[in-house]
C-alpha positions as CSV (number, residue, x, y, z in Angstrom):
1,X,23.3,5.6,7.8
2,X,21.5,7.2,5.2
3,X,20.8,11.0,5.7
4,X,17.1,10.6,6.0
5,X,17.4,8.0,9.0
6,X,19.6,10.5,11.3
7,X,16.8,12.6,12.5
8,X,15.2,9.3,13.9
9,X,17.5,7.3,14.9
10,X,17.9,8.3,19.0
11,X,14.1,7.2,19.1
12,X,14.3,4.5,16.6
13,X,17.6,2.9,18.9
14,X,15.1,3.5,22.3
15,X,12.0,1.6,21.0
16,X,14.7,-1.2,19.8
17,X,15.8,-1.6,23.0
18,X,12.7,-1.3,24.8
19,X,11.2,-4.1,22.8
20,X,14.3,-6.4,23.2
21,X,13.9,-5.9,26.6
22,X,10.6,-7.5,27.6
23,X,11.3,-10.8,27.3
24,X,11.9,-11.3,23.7
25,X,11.3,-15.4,23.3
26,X,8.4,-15.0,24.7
27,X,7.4,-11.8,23.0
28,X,8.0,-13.1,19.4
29,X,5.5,-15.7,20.0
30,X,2.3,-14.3,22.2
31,X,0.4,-11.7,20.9
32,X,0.5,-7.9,22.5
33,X,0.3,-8.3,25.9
34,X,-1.7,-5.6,28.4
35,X,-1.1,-2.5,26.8
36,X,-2.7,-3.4,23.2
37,X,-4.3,-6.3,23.5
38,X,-7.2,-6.7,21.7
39,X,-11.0,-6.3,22.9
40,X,-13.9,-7.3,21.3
41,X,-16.3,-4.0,21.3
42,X,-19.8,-4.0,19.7
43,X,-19.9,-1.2,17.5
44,X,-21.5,2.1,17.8
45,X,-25.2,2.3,18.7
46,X,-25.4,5.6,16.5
47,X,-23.1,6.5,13.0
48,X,-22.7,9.0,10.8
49,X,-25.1,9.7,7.9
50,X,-22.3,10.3,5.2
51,X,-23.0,10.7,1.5
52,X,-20.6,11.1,-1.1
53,X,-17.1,8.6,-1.5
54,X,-14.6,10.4,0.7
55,X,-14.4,10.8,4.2
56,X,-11.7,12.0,6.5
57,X,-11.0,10.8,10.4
58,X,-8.3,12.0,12.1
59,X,-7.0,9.2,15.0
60,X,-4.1,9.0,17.0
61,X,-3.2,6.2,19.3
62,X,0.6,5.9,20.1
63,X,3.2,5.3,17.5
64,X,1.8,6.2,14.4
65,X,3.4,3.2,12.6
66,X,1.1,0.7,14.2
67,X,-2.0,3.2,13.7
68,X,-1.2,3.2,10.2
69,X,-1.0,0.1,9.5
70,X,-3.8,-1.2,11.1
71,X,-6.2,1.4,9.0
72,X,-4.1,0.7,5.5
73,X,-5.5,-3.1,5.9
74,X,-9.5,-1.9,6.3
75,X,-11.4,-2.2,3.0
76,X,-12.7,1.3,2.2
77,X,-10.0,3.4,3.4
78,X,-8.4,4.9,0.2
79,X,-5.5,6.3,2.5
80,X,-3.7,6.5,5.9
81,X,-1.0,8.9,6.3
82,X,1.2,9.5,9.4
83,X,1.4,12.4,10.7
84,X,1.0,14.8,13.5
85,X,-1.8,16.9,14.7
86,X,-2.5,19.0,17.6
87,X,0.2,21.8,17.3
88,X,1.3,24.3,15.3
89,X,3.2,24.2,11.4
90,X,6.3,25.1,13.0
91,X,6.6,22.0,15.0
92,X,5.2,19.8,13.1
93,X,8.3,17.5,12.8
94,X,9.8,14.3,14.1
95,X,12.8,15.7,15.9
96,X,10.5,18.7,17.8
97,X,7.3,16.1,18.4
98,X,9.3,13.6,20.3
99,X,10.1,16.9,22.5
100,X,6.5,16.2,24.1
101,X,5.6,20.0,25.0
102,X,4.7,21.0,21.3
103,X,0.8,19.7,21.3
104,X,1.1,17.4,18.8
105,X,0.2,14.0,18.5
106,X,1.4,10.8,16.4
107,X,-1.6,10.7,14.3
108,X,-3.0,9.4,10.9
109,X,-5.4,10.9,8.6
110,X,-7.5,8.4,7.3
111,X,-9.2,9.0,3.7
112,X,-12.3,6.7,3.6
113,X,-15.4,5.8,1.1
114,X,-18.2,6.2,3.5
115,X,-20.4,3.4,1.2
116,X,-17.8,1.1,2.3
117,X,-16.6,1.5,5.9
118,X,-18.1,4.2,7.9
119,X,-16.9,6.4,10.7
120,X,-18.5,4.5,13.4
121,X,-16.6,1.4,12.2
122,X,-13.5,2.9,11.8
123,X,-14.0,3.7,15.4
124,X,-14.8,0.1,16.8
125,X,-11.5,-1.0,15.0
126,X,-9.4,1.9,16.7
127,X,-10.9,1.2,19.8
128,X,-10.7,-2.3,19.8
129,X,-7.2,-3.4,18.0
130,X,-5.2,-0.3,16.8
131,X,-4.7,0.9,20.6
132,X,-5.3,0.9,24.1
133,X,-7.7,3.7,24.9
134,X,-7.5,3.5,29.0
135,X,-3.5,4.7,29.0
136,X,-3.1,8.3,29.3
137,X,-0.1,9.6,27.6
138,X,1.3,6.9,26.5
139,X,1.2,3.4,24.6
140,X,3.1,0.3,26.0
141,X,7.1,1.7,25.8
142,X,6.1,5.4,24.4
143,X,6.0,7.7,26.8
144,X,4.4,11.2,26.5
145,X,1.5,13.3,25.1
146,X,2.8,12.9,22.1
147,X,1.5,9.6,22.3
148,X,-1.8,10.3,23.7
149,X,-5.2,8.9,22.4
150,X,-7.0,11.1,21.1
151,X,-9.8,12.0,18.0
152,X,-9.2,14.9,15.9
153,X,-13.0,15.5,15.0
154,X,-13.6,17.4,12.2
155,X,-17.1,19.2,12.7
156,X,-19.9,18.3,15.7
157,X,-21.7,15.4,14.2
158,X,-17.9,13.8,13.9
159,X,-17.7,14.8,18.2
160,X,-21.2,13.8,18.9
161,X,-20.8,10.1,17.3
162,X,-17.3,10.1,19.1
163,X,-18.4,11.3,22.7
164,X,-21.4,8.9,22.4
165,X,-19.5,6.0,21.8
166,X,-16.7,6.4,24.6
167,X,-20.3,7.1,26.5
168,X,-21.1,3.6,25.6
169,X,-18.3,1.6,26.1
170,X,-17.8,2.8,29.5
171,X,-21.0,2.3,30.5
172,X,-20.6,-1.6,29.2
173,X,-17.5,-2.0,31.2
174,X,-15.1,-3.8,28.9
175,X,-12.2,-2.3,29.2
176,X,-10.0,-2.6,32.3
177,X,-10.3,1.3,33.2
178,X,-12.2,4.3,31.8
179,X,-11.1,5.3,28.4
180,X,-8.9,8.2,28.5
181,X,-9.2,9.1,25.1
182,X,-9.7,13.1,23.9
183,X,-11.6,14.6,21.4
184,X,-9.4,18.0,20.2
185,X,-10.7,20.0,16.8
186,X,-8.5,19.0,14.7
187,X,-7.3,22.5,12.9
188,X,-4.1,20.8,10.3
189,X,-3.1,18.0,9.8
190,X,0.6,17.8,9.2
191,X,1.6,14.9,7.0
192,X,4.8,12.9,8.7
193,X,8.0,12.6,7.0
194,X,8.6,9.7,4.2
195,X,10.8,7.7,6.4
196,X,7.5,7.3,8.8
197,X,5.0,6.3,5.9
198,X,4.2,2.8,5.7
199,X,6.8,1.4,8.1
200,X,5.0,-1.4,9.4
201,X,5.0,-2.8,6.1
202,X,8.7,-1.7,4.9
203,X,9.6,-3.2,8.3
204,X,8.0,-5.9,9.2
205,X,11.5,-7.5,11.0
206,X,11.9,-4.7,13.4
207,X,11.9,-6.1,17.0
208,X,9.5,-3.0,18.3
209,X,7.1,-3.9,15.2
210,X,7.6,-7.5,15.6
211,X,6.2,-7.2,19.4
212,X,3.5,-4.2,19.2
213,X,2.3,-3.8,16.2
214,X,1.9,-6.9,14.0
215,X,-0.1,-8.5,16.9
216,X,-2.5,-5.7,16.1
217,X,-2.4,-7.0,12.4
218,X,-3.5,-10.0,13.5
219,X,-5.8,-9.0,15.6
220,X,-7.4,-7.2,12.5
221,X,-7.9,-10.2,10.6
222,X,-9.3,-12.8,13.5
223,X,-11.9,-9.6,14.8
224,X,-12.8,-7.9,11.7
225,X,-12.6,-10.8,8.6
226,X,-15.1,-9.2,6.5
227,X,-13.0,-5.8,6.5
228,X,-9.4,-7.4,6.7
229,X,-7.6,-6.5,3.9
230,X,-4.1,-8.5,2.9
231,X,-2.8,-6.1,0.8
232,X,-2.1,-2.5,2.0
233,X,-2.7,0.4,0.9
234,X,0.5,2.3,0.8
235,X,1.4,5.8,0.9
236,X,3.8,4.9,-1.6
237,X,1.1,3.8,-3.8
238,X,-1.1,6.7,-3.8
239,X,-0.7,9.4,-7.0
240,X,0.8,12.8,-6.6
241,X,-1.3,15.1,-4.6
């Protein structure tokens, strides 16, 4: 295998498996079942008053591959990058993440134009499609708080919009539990390796992909039309920092 794949590959083999082993006829044809299935959410009853045409959230929901590729398919996000966040610089990799006891989180960073899509949306499609936010510490096979749902607010207004929302969904009931999700300051974010950037898209035949995260794709499209986006955009794309 190459030399860049042998770090992942233990964790790569186990979410293989545990995709081929729930049922996978049936699998390959119905969309995400329990664990992320879509719900239609109205959106916030209060937003962010942004100005200016770049915006950052900070959202992590399981595997960061399905997070990621949900957000590079929302018109006005100029980026999403995998990553973790949470921890410390020293453990901000792959092989010490999947550890579970170093804080982090599979996250993405998510660059946005705030005259296009604004924080509140980009919070009704997280909610909704990219992830389950009623499972604590984990997402469908992942297990751990690396997985955990959380929001890595930036400042207070970013909190207050948050905390009011999960306030609001509750309160409406339409999830089948309370929503577990966290709202942590986010202090650095720690950009993933380049084997984890845009690997939804790079691997769209993968069995675990195939089963969790192109129903979420999908879901995408048929919830949110007038922000689906076919094309990506791909950390691959994006100029030199």
């Amino acid at each position: 295998m190459p030399r860049t794949l042998a770090a992942p590959v233990d964790r790569l083999r186990r979410r293989l498996l545990a995709a081929i082993a729930v049922t996978p006829v049936l699998a390959l044809q119905l969309p995400a079942q329990g664990q992320e299935a879509p719900v239609v959410i109205p959106p916030p009853q209060s937003d962010l008053d942004e100005s200016g045409d770049n915006a950052v959230a900070v959202l992590a929901g399981g595997c960061f591959w399905g997070v990621q590729g949900v957000f590079q398919r929302v018109r006005g996000v100029k980026s999403a990058v995998s990553g973790y966040a949470g921890g410390s610089a020293e453990t901000a990799t792959y092989d010490l993440t999947t550890r579970g006891d170093t804080g982090h989180a599979e996250a993405v960073e998510i660059t946005y134009d705030p005259r296009e899509v604004s924080f509140g949306t980009l919070l009704q499609v997280y909610f909704s499609v990219a992830h389950n936010p009623t499972q604590l510490n984990f997402q469908g096979p992942d297990r751990g708080t690396q997985y955990r749902s959380a929001i890595f607010v930036l400042d207070q207004a970013q909190e207050k919009i948050a905390r009011a929302y999960i306030a609001q969904l509750d309160d409406e009931g339409l999830f089948d539990g309370p929503i577990v999700t966290t709202l942590e300051p986010l202090d650095v974010f720690y950009p993933a390796e380049q084997y984890h950037q845009d690997f939804l898209t790079l691997n769209p035949t993968w069995p675990y992909i195939v089963i969790h995260d192109l129903p979420k794709i999908q879901a995408l499209e048929r919830l949110f039309p007038s922000l689906f986006r076919a094309e990506p955009i791909l950390v691959g794309m994006l100029p030199p920092a």
